[in-house]
C-alpha positions in Angstrom: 0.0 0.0 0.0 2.9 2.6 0.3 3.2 2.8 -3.7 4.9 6.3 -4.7 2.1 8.3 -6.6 3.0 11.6 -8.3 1.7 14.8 -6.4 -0.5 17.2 -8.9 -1.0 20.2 -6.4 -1.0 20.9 -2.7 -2.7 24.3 -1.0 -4.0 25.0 2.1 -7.0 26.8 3.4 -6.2 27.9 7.4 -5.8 24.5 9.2 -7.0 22.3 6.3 -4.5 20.6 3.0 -5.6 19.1 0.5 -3.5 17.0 -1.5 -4.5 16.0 -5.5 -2.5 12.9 -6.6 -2.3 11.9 -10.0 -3.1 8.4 -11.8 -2.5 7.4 -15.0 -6.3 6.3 -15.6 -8.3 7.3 -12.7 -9.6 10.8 -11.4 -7.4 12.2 -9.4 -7.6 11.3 -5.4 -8.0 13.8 -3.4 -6.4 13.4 0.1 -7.7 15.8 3.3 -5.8 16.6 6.1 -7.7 18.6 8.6 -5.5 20.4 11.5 -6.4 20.5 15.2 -8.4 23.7 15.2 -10.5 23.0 12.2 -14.1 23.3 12.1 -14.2 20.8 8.9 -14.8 23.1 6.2 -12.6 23.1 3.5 -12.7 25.4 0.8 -13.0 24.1 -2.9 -9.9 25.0 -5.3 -11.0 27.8 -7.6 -13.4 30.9 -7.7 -13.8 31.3 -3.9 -12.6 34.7 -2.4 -10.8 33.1 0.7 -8.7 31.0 -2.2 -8.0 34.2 -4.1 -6.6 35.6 -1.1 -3.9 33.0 -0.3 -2.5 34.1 -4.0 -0.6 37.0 -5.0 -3.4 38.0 -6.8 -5.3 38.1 -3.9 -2.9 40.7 -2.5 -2.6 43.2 -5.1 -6.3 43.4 -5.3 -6.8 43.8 -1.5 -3.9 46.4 -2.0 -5.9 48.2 -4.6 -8.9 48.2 -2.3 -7.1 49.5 0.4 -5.9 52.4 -1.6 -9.1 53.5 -2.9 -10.8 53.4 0.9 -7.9 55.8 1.7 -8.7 58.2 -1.1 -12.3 57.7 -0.3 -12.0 58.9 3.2 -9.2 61.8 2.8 -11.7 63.1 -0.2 -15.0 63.0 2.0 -13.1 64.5 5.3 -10.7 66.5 4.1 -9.2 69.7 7.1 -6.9 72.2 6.1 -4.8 73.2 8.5 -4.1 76.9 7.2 -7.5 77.7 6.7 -8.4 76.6 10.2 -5.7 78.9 11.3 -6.7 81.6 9.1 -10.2 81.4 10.0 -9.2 81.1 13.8 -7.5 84.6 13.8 -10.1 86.0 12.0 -12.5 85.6 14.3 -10.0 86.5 17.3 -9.5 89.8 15.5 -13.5 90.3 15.1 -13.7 89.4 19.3 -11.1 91.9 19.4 -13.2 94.6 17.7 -15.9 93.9 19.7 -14.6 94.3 23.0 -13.1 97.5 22.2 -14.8 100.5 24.8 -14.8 103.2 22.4 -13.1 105.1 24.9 -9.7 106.6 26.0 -8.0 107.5 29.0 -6.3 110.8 29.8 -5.1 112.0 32.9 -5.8 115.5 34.1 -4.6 117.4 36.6 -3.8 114.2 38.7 -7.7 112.8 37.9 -8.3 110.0 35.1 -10.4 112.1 32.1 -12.7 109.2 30.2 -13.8 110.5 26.8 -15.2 109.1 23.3 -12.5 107.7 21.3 -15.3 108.1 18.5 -14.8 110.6 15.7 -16.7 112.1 12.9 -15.6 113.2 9.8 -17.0 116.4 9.3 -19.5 116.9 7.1 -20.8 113.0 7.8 -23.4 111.8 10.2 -21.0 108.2 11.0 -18.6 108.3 13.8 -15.7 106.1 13.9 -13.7 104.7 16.6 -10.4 105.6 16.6 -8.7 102.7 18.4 -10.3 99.9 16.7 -12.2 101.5 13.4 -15.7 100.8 14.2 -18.3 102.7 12.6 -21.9 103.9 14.3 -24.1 106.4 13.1 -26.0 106.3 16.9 -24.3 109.4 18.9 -27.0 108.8 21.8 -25.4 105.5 21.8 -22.0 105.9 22.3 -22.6 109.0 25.0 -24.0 106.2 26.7 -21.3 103.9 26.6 -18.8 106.6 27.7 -21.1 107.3 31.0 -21.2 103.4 31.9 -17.4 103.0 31.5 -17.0 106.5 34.0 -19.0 104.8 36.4 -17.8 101.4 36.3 -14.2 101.7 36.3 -13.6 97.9 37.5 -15.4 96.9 34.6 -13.0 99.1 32.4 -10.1 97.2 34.2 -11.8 94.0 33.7 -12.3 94.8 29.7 -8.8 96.4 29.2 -6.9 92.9 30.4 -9.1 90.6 28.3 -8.3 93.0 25.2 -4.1 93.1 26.2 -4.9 89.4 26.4 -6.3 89.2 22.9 -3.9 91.5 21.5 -0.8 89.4 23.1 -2.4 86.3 21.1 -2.8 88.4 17.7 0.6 89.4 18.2 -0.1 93.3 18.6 1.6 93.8 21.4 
């Protein structure tokens, strides 16, 4: 029973081998050897996708899928860091603007002087700040403003280190 018999083609399929002998006028005899772990399924030889990937084939064309879920993914969430960064100091530059007072500070004869900072062209109706550009066409509005920051000088305080803090980020100071 131990005659030599010439080997047409031996693969494997995780634990299980199957072994294709050749005789000169029989069909071939197939030969299974199953592994320990094996739940007893052995894949047929040909046109099944767990055989294609065991060949090279296989490989390349798992490659090539690979490659177009990458592009898939960059395309549909694509971030630009510049833009992030220029959109980021844009909108600190508009916080900027809008915590500006409208006022300035003078000293007086040893007393602190709170005026307008707002100016107006003459012969125009628009008055403009002249520490951060602002326009307003509401005088009523900004005499307003100057009497709350005159009697609330903490709040001033308060207001003029979150703007030095803002400026220091900008890099205008």
């Amino acid at each position: 029973m131990s005659e030599e018999r010439e080997v047409l083609d031996i693969w494997s399929v995780g634990n299980a081998q199957r072994i294709e002998f050749a005789e000169s006028k029989r069909q071939p005899e197939v030969a299974f050897a199953l592994g320990e772990a094996s739940t007893g399924c052995v894949a047929g030889k040909g046109g099944k996708v767990v055989d294609m990937l065991w060949d090279w084939k296989g490989w390349v064309v798992t490659a090539i899928a690979a490659i177009a879920a990458m592009i898939a993914i960059r395309g549909s969430i694509r971030f630009d860091i510049n833009e992030w960064l220029k959109d980021r100091r844009k909108r600190q530059e508009e916080t900027l603007r809008s915590l500006c007072p409208h006022i300035s500070v003078e000293e007086q004869d040893g007393d602190l002087l709170i005026r307008s900072a707002q100016i107006s062209p003459s012969g125009t109706t628009v008055w403009q700040c002249q520490s951060c550009g602002d326009l307003t066409h509401d005088k009523h509005a900004i005499d307003q403003g100057t009497r709350y920051w005159a009697e609330n000088p903490d709040a001033l305080v308060k207001r003029q280190r979150r703007i030095e803090k803002l400026a220091r980020k900008l890099g205008r100071m």
